[in-house]
C-alpha positions in Angstrom: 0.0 0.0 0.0 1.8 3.5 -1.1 2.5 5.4 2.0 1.8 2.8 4.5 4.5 2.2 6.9 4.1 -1.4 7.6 7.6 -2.1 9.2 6.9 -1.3 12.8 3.2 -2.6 12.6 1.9 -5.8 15.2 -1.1 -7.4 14.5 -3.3 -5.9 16.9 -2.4 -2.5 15.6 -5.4 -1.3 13.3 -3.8 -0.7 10.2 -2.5 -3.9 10.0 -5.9 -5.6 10.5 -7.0 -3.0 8.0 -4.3 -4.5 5.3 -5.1 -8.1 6.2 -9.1 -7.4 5.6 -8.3 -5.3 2.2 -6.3 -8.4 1.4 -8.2 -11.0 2.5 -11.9 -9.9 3.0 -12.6 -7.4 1.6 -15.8 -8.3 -1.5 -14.1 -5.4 -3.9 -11.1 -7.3 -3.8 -9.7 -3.8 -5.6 -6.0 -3.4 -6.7 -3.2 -0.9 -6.4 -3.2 -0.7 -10.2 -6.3 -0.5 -11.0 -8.0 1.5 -8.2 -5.1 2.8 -5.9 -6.8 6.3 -5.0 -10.1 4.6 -3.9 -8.0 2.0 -2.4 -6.0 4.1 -0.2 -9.4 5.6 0.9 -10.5 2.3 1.8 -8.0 1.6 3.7 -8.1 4.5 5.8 -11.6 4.2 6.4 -11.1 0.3 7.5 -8.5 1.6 10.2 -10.6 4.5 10.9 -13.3 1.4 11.8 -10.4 -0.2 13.6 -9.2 2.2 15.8 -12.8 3.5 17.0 -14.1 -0.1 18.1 -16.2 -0.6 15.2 -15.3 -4.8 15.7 -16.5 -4.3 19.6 -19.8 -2.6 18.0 -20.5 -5.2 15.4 -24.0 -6.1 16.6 -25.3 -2.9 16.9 -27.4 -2.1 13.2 -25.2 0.6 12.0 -22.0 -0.6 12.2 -22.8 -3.9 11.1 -22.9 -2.2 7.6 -19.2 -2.0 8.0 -17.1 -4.1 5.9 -20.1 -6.3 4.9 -21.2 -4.3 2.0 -19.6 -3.9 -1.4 -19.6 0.1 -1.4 -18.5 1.8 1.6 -20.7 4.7 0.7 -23.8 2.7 2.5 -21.8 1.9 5.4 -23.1 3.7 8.4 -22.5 7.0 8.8 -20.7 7.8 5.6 -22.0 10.2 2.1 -20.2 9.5 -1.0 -20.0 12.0 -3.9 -20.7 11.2 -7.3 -17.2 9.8 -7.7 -17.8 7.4 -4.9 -15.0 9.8 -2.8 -15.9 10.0 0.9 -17.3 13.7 1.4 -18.9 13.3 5.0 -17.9 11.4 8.2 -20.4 11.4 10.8 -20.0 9.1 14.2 -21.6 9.4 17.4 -22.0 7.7 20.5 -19.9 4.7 20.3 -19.0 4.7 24.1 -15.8 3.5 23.3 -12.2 4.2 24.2 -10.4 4.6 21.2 -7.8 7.3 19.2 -8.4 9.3 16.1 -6.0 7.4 13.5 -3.4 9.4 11.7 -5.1 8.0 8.5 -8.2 10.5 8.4 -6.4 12.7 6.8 -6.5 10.9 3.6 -10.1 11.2 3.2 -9.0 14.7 1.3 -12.5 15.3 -0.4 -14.2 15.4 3.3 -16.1 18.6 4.2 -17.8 17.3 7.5 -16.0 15.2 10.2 -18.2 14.4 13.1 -16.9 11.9 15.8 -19.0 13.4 18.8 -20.9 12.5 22.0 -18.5 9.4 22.8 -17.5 10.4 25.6 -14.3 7.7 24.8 -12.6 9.2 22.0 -9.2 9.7 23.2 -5.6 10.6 22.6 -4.4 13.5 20.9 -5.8 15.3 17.5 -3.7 13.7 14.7 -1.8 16.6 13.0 -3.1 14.9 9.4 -5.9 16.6 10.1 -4.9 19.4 8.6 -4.2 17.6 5.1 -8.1 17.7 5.0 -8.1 21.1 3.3 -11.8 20.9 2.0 -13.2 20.6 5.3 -16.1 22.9 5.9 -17.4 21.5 9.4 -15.2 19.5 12.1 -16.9 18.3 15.3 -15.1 16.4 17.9 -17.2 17.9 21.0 -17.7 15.6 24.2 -15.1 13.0 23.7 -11.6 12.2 26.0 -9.1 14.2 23.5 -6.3 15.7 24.9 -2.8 17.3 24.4 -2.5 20.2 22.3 -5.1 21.3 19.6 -2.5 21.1 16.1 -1.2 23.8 14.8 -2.3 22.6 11.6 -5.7 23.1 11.8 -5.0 26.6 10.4 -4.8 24.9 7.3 -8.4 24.5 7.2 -9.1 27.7 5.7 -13.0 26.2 4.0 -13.8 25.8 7.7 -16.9 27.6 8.7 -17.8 25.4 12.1 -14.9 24.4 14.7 -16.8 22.5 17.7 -14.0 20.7 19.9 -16.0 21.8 23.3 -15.6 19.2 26.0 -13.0 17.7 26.0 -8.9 17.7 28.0 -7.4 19.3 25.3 -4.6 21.2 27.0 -1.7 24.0 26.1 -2.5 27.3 24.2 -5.1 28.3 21.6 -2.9 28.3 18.7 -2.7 31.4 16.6 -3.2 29.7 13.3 -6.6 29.6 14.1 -6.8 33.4 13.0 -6.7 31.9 9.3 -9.8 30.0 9.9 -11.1 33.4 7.9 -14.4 31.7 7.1 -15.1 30.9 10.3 -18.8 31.2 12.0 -18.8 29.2 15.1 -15.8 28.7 17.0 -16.6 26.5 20.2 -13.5 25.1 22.4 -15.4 25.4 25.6 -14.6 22.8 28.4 -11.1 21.8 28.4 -8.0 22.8 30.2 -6.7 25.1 27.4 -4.2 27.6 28.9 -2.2 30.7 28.3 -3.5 34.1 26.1 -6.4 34.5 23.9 -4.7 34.6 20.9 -5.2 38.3 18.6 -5.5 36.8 15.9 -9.2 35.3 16.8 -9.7 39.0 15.8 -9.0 38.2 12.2 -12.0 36.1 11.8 -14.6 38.7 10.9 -17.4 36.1 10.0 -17.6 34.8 13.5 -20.9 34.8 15.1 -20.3 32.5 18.0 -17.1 32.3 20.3 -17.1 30.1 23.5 -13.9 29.9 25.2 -15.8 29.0 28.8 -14.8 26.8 31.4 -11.0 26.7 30.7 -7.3 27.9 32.1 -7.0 30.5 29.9 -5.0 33.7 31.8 -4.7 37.6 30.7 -6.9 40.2 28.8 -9.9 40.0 26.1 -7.7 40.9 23.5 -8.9 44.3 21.9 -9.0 43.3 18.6 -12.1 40.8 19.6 -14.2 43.8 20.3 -12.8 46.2 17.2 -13.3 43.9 14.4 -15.9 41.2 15.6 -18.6 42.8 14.3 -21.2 39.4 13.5 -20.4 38.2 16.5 -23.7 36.9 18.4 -22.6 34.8 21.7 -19.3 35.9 23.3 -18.3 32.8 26.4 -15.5 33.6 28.3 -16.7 32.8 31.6 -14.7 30.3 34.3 -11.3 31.0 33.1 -8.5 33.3 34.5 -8.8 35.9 33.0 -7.6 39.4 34.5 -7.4 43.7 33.4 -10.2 45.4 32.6 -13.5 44.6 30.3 -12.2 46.8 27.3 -14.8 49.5 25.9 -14.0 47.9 22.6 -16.7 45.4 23.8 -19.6 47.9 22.8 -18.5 47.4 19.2 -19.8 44.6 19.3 -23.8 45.3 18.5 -25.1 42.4 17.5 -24.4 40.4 20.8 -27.0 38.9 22.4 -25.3 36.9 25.3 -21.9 38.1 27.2 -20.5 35.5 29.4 -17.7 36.6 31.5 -18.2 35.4 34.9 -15.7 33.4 37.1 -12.6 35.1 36.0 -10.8 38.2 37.5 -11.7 40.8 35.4 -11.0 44.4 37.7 -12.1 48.2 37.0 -14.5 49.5 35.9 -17.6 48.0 33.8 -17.4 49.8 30.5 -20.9 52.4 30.0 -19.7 51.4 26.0 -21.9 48.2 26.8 -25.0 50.1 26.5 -24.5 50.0 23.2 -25.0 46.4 23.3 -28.4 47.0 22.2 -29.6 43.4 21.7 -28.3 42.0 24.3 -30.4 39.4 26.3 -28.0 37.9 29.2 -25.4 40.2 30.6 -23.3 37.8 33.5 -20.4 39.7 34.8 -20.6 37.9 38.4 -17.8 36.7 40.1 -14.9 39.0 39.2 -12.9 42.1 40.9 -14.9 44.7 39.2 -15.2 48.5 41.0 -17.2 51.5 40.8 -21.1 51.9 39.7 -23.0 50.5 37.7 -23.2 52.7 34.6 -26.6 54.1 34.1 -26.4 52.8 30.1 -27.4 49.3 30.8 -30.7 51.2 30.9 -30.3 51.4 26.8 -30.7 47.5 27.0 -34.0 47.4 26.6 -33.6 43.4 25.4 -31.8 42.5 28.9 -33.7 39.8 30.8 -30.9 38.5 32.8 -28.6 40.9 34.6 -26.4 39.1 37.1 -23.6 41.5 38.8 -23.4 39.1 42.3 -20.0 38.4 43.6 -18.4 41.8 43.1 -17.7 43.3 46.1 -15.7 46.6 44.7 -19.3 47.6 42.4 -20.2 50.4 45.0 -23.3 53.1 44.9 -26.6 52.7 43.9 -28.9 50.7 41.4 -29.7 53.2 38.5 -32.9 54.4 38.0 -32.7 53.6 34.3 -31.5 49.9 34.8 -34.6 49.7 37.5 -36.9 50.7 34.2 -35.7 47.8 32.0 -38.9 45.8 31.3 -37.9 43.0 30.5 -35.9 41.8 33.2 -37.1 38.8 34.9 -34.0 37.8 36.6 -31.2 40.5 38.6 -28.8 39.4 41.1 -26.8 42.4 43.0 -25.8 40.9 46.2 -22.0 40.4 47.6 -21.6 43.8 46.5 -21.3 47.2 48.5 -23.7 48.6 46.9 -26.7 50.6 48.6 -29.7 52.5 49.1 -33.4 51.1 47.9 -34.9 49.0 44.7 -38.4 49.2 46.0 -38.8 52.3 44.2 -37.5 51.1 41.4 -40.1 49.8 38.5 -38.9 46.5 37.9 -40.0 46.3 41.6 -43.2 48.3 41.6 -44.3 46.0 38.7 -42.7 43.0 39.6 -44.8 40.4 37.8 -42.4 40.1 35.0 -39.3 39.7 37.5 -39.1 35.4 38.7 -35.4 36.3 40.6 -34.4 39.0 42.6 -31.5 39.0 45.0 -29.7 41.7 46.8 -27.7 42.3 50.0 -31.1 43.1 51.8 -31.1 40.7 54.5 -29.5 40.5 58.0 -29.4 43.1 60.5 -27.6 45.7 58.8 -28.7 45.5 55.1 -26.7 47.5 52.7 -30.1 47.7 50.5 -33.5 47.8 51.5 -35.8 45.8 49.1 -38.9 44.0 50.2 -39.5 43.1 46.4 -36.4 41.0 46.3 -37.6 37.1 46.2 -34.0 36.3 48.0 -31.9 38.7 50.5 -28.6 37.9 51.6 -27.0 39.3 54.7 -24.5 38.6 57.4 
């Protein structure tokens, strides 16, 4: 087989029981000379079967297709095009423990890659990956993966949906992700990704949703995220360790309609450029450093109907009458925070029907806030 390293192979290793089915089993019984593109395909596909547990699976429908049929277009999971070349790869749930082989990347006319909701895919992200340069969608979400996400997969430049969320992918966001410039959704939520946000996410100016969430990664929001981001519809950042100040670039960014950065260590100020945020529906900026008022231009978001602030001890003053007139709040949280004075005046609390959840330091016997339309005081 061209380009198949079979010196160092044992017989348990999949590629070698890939070679002896292709030799031996295999109903096309095809030929390097006559069919050596398709056959290398083949191959790769047959170790691809291998290496996820396909074998350990062989009784459930699906996979029972494999190797059985003539065409590995109608085995499970697969979509030909017209030249019988493998354009989609779509796996899930195979609840087993098994690697990503090296061999994927010979499937080069593949434009979705889908191997999610294992939780048992494991080992690293082959750098071959990369070789797959017609790729349009690649999702490898909930599965065991770890080490470093490849350089490589900057090479992906048809790539419009990156989903490797939930995982133990570890190390730094690589910066050749900036040349992902056809990028819409960019999800690598869940692992234990360290180090910067790279700048260069700010080169890809189609992106609508970014969630970075629940990771290790350390530093600022890079300001090029806010000045050139400009489709950008869900921003996750939270539960990371992040630090400096929420940049006003962030009220660039108008067509937002969540804003996730909780759990971090975000300080200073919050930014009165979020007002601008016009569409926003779910503001969460609990559970930082963050000082100073509230800025009366969360008023402007007349879309808000979550509005959490808890957890900040530095926010200090009063609630803003124009945040109090927001209508269609149903859930605020202010408490852990010094600030003061009254909400029952407030409308949100004079017409509090629309409100399920709110909580402020109200309770114990010396409230910072008095508020008998809170549904939940807290107090020492």
């Amino acid at each position: 087989m061209p380009g198949v390293d079979i010196s160092n192979l044992n017989e348990t290793a999949p590629q070698y029981r890939a070679l002896e089915w292709l030799a031996c089993k295999d109903p096309r019984h095809m030929t390097i000379k006559n069919d050596a593109t398709e056959l290398l395909e083949r191959f790769s596909l047959v170790t691809f079967y291998y290496s996820v547990g396909g074998f350990e699976m062989c009784k459930e429908d699906a996979w029972s297709r494999w190797l059985t049929i003539s065409s590995h277009c109608d085995w499970h999971g697969l979509i030909c095009d017209e030249d019988g070349r493998v354009t989609a790869l779509d796996i899930y749930n195979s609840k087993m423990h098994w690697t990503l082989p090296t061999e994927i990347g010979n499937l080069k006319r593949l434009t979705f890659l889908g191997v999610n909701g294992n939780f048992g895919l494991v080992g690293p992200i082959p750098s071959e990956i990369g070789h797959l340069q017609q790729l349009e969608r690649l999702d490898l979400h909930d599965n065991e993966l770890s080490g470093p996400i490849p350089s490589e997969i900057g090479h992906l430049q048809q790539l419009y949906d990156l989903d490797l969320g939930g995982n133990e992918l570890s190390g730094p966001i690589p910066s050749e992700i900036g040349h992902l410039q056809q990028l819409e959704s960019l999800d690598l939520h869940d692992n234990k990704l360290s180090g910067p946000i790279p700048s260069e996410i700010g080169h890809l100016q189609q992106l609508e949703s970014l969630g970075l969430h629940d990771n290790k990664l350390s530093g600022p929001i890079p300001s090029e995220i806010g000045r050139h981001l400009q489709q950008l519809k869900i921003l996750g950042l939270a539960g990371n360790e992040l630090s400096g100040p929420i940049p006003n670039e962030i009220g660039n960014l108008q067509q937002l309609t969540g804003l996730w950065l909780s759990y971090n260590r975000f300080s200073g100020p919050i930014p009165s450029e979020i007002g601008h945020l016009q569409q926003l529906e779910g503001l969460y900026l609990h559970n930082n450093e963050l000082l100073g008022p509230i800025p009366s231009e969360i008023g402007h978001l007349q879309q808000l109907y979550d509005l959490e602030l808890q957890n900040n001890i530095g926010l200090t003053g009063t609630v803003p009458v124009e945040v109090g007139q927001l209508k269609s709040i149903n859930r605020a949280d202010f408490s852990n925070t010094s600030l003061t004075g009254g909400l029952d005046d407030l409308p949100f609390c004079k017409h509090r029907e629309s409100v399920l959840w709110l909580q402020a330091d109200c309770g114990g016997l010396n409230p910072k806030i008095t508020c008998e339309c809170c549904t939940q005081c807290r107090g020492i």
